[in-house]
C-alpha positions, 0 to 999 in steps of 0.5 A: 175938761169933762171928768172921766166916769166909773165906767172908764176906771173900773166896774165889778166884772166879774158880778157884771156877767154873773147877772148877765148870765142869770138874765134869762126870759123867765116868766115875768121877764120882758123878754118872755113878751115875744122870742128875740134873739141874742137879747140884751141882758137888763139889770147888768146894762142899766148897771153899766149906763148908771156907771157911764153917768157917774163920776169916777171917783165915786164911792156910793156908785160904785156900791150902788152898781153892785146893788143893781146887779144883784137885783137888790130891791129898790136899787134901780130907783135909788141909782136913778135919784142918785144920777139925778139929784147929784149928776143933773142929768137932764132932758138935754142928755139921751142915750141912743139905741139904734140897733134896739132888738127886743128892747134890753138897752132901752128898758136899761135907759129908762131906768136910769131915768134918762131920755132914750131914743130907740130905734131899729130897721126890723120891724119885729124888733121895733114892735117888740120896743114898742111892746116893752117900754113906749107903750106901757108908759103911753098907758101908765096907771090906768084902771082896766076897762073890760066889763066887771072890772072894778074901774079903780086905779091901776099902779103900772101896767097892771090895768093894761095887764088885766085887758089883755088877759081878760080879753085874751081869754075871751078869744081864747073860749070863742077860738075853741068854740069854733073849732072844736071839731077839729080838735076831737077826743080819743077814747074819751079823753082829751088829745095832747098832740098828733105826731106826724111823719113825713112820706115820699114814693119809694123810689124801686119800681117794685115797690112804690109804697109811700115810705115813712121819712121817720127820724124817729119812730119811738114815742115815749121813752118814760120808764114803764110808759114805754111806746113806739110805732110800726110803719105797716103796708096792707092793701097799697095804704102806709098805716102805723102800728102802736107798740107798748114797750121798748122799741127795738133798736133796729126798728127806732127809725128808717133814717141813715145817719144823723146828718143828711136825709137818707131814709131806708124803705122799710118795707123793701129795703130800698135806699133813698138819697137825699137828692132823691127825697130833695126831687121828690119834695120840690115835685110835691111828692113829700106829704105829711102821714099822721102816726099817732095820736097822743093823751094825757093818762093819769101816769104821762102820756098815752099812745095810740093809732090814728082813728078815722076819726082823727084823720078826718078832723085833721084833713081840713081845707087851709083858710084862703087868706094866708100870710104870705112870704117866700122863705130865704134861698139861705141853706145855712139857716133854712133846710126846708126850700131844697125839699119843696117848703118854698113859703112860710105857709108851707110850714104849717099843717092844714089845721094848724093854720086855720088855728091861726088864722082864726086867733088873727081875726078874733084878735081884729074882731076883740080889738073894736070890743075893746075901743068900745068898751074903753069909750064906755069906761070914760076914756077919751075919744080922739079918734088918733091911733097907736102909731100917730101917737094916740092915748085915747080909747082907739089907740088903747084898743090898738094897744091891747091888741098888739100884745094880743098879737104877740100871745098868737106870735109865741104860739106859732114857736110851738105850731108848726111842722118843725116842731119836733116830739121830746119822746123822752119828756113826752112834750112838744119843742118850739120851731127855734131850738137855735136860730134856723128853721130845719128840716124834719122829718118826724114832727108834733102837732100840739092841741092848743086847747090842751095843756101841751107846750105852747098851748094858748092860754099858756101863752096868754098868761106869759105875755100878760105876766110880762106886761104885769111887770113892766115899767111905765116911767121914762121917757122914750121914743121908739121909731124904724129907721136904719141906724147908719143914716138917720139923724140923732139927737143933740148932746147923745150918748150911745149906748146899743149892741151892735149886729156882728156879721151874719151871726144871726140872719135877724131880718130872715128869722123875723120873717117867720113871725113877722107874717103873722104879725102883720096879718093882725095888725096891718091896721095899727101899724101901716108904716111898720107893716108895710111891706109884705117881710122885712126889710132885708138893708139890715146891717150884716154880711149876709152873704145871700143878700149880696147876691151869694158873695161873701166878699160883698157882703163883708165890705158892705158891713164894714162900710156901713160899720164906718159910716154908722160911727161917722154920722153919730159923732156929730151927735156924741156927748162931748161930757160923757162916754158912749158905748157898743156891745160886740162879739170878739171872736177867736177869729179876731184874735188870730188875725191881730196874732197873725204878722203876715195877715193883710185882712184886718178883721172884724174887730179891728175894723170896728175899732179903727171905724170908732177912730177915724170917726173922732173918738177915743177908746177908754176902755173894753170891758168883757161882761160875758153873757156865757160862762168862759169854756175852752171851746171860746168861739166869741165873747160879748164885749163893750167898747167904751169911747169918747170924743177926743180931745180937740187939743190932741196931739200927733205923735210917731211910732217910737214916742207911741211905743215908749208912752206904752211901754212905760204906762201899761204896766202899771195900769195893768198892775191896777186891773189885775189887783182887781182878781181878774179871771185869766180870760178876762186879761187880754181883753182888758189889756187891750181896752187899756192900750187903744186907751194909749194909742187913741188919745193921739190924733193919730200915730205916724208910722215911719213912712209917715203914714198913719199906724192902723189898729191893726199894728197898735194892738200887735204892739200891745199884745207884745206888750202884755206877753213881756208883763206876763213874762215878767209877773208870771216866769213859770210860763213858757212864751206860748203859754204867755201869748195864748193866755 
């Protein structure tokens, strides 16, 4: 019979989200490669795997997990020797990840020092797996290769690291080179950014003067650099008056409130309605107005009007060989295709897309230096590439160019015309600030060349330190495949985050970056970049991609939810547990409170899925990525599971509800001993009692059907109001069932 694991008796929770907390795509990260969403924090998850490996009872493990979570030095590879030099995992053992995102569950795999078996249906997140731990072990140790390196021998990633930036900054000098007549200087010194509005024909037919659709006419705030600009009409032509000093209130925008695009003329007092501004910007009449040029002075930033100069470097022709990709028909997420932005292209300025689209054909032209000169280096030439599996000097040139890749994707986050200017800091903020592409109506144009938010060198050496830091051990596979469909290996454990509903449209976000990304490297990965965006049969509720119906869209998750735990049973560990990151929601919550509620939510329909699909739920664990605050919408959780016992019993409502009543008591006597945070309680509560309820094959009702989730955690949840009754008789009921 296997031994139950650590991870099924107790971990250090409250350390577990304090690291989670921390994990964040600092420079050096992994994360910092490329922009994800929601990533999956690594030291707290290879904590929690090395804990799915070891057994229960083990002491030394158990200070060893504390180790890893503090980020202790040496921890991670003293916990991989422990498991495999007491435990014997093997090759035979793999954890599985098929909803790989950046790759954080993965990297957590690899630590540990078991097989992992990633996979993801986005192809930006395959990359991104990719990027962070197959191709580094792929490259493992090897010396640079670029002219006047020292050609010696590189531990880790290190080598790969110094091509990067080598090459990386040869792009860089040419790209500046070439375009440096877009890039003008004002005054002698260098411009840091161009600030932009947006303009449309004022709609009184008096009037008619192209009106600025100014969020925000101010442009530094910094006490005693204080500057703003003044829309001027003169002669039927919008020009902009710079101001030294605090910008009056009634003149800081022309925008009527904060939601919505209504916007006030401010040279005939005219008011323009949103459906107005939308018509206008669908016909094409939305343009773009250059209102001031910014530099960098000995004391912050400088302000002034746009010289002819400036226009004329800006007013370029776009390249003809853009990316191409319609943007979503999703108004919860995308704000710009109401108002005439129908693709992606649309979000960019002229000159920022020649920027581009130059990067993307240096880094083709750098990739054949590099195969070039990693043949004269000594590396083998077999002529396989990067996607067949090659390690010789065509798949290193490949190679070196995907992160080269992800330097021109981490740009994009910072050139486009949704960035917006920070007049209080005097920088520029990325495209996603949250996860959706806005509207806006007053925005930045950084200098890539300059010292501005998202400059390339900048993001150059982030990637490069991120690369500089990566692991190169283990051994991991990383394909695209759809998780609920394709096969697994024997003898796996999961060990993967699952999407929740349509929190995050992942397909849709990625296609942002997703464009760039192929135009570079369509060549390296013609299976990856197949299509012209992403493959929208992710796994979530989307509405939009169900036709507008959100009902659909629902069935269609949960379906692929049951049919996800089905197909992977057959490949489950029978000796050890597997485990699925989720959101528990205060939705979810209400509806196992709600006795007259029908719908069964998304929770319970995840955990009668794991159920039905042979598994018995041994625990649930809230390892918090954001601190606890009253305002709780959601809270990551991991579900533990395992295969059911093959001689597990049936058993009926009543034999059910007595084991409970006379088991959960005491288990929770022994988790709440712990010091658990009192938000923390009922999660745990109910990982112990579907631990009750799911060892039963299943429980009859007394109609003889079989009880659903739905009605076990009612049942729990009685049962865990009546302890705290009994430990807690100070409060009242409603302070019992709410806490």
């Amino acid at each position: 019979m296997p031994k139950k694991k650590l991870i099924e008796n107790w971990i250090p929770l409250k350390e577990l989200s304090a690291s989670a907390m921390r994990d964040k795509a600092r420079k050096g990260h992994p994360g910092n490669l490329h922009l994800w969403w929601n990533r999956s924090p690594i030291d707290s998850s290879t904590a929690v795997l090395f804990s799915a490996l070891v057994d229960e009872d083990d002491t030394e493990a158990s200070e060893l997990i504390t180790e890893i979570v503090n980020n202790h030095s040496g921890a991670v590879q003293s916990a991989r020797e422990y498991v495999k030099r007491k435990y014997l995992v093997e090759e035979s053992l793999v954890t599985a990840d098929p909803f790989s995102g950046f790759g954080g569950l993965v990297i957590a795999g690899k630590n540990i020092g078991v097989p992992v078996d990633a996979s993801d249906l986005n192809s930006l997140a395959t990359l991104l797996t990719k990027a962070v731990v197959e191709i580094p072990i792929r490259f493992a140790n090897i010396s640079a290769v670029h002219p006047g390196s020292q050609k010696e021998f590189s531990s880790g990633s290190r080598g790969l690291a110094g091509d990067v930036f080598y090459y990386g900054k040869k792009i860089g000098e040419e790209a500046r080179e070439r375009l440096k007549s877009l890039y003008p200087e004002e005054k002698g010194k260098e411009v840091f950014s161009w600030i932009w509005v947006r303009t449309t024909e004022c709609a009184n037919p008096a009037c008619k003067a192209r009106m600025p659709l100014g969020s925000g006419f101010v442009l530094s705030q910094k006490k005693g650099k204080e500057y703003w600009a003044e829309p001027i009409l003169a002669e039927g032509k919008t020009t902009f008056r710079i101001h030294r000093g605090i910008c009056p209130k009634e003149k800081m925008t022309n925008k009527i409130g904060v939601i919505g695009a209504k916007f006030v003329c401010p040279f005939c007092g005219e008011k323009v309605t949103e459906a107005y501004v939308k018509e206008q910007g669908v016909k094409g009449n939305v343009r773009n107005l250059l209102m001031a040029v910014a530099v960098s002075g000995e004391d912050g930033r400088d302000f002034y009007a746009p010289s002819d100069r400036q226009i004329r470097a800006a007013d370029v022709d776009a390249p003809d060989e853009l990316p191409v990709g319609k943007l979503p028909d999703n108004t919860r997420w995308f704000s710009t295709p109401a108002f005439g932005m129908l693709e992606y292209k649309d979000l960019y300025t002229s000159r920022q897309l020649k920027m581009l689209c130059e990067l993307s054909n240096l880094i083709q032209k750098y990739r054949d230096v590099v195969v070039s000169d990693a043949r004269k280096a000594g590396m083998d030439d077999d002529q396989i590439g990067l996607e067949d599996g090659g390690k010789g000097a065509l798949a290193y040139g490949q190679a070196v160019s995907v992160y080269l890749a992800l330097v021109l994707g981490r740009m994009t986050n910072y050139h486009s015309t949704i960035c917006t200017w920070d007049n209080r800091k005097g920088n520029i903020r990325a495209s996603f600030t949250r996860q959706a592409i806005p509207m806006t109506w007053t925005f930045a144009e950084g200098n890539p060349f300059s010292d501005a938010t998202g400059n390339y060198e900048s993001c150059l050496k982030n990637v490069v330190e991120s690369i500089r830091n990566l692991s190169c051990g283990g051994n991991v596979l990383v394909t695209q495949a759809d998780g609920i469909r394709r096969d697994y290996s024997p003898n796996s454990i999961l060990f993967t985050e699952l999407p929740y509903l349509d929190n995050v449209g992942y397909a849709d976000l990625s296609d942002y970056f997703y464009i760039w990304l192929r135009k570079c490297l369509l060549d390296v990965y013609p299976k990856l970049f197949e299509k012209i965006v992403t493959s929208k049969e992710e796994l979530s509720s989307i509405p939009e991609h169900y036709g507008g119906d959100a009902r659909r869209g629902r069935t269609a998750y949960f379906d692929g939810v049951r049919k996800f735990f089905l197909n992977f049973a057959a490949y489950a560990s029978d000796d050890y547990p597997s485990m699925a990151f989720y959101e528990y929601s205060k939705s979810d919550e209400a509806m196992i409170k709600n006795n007259g509620n029908t719908e069964k939510s998304a929770w319970e329909i995840l955990l009668q899925s794991i159920i039905d699909a042979g598994f018995q739920i041994t625990r649930v664990w809230p390892i918090r990525t954001e601190k606890a605050n009253d305002r709780f919408e959601s809270v990551r959780v991991l579900v533990v599971f395992r295969k059911r016992k093959a001689e597990a019993q049936k058993t009926t409502r009543r034999m059910w509800t007595n084991n409970l009543r006379r088991e959960l008591p005491e288990l929770l006597d022994r988790d709440y001993a712990h010091g658990v945070a009192d938000e923390d309680k009922w999660i745990l509560a109910m990982g112990l009692g579907l631990s009750v309820f799911t060892r039963y094959e299943y429980v009859l009702n007394a109609d003889g059907g079989k009880m659903h989730v739905h009605d076990a955690l009612q049942l729990i949840e009685q049962e865990t109001a009546d302890y705290k009754r009994a430990h807690l008789p100070e409060l009242t009921n409603e302070e019992i069932r709410e806490g």
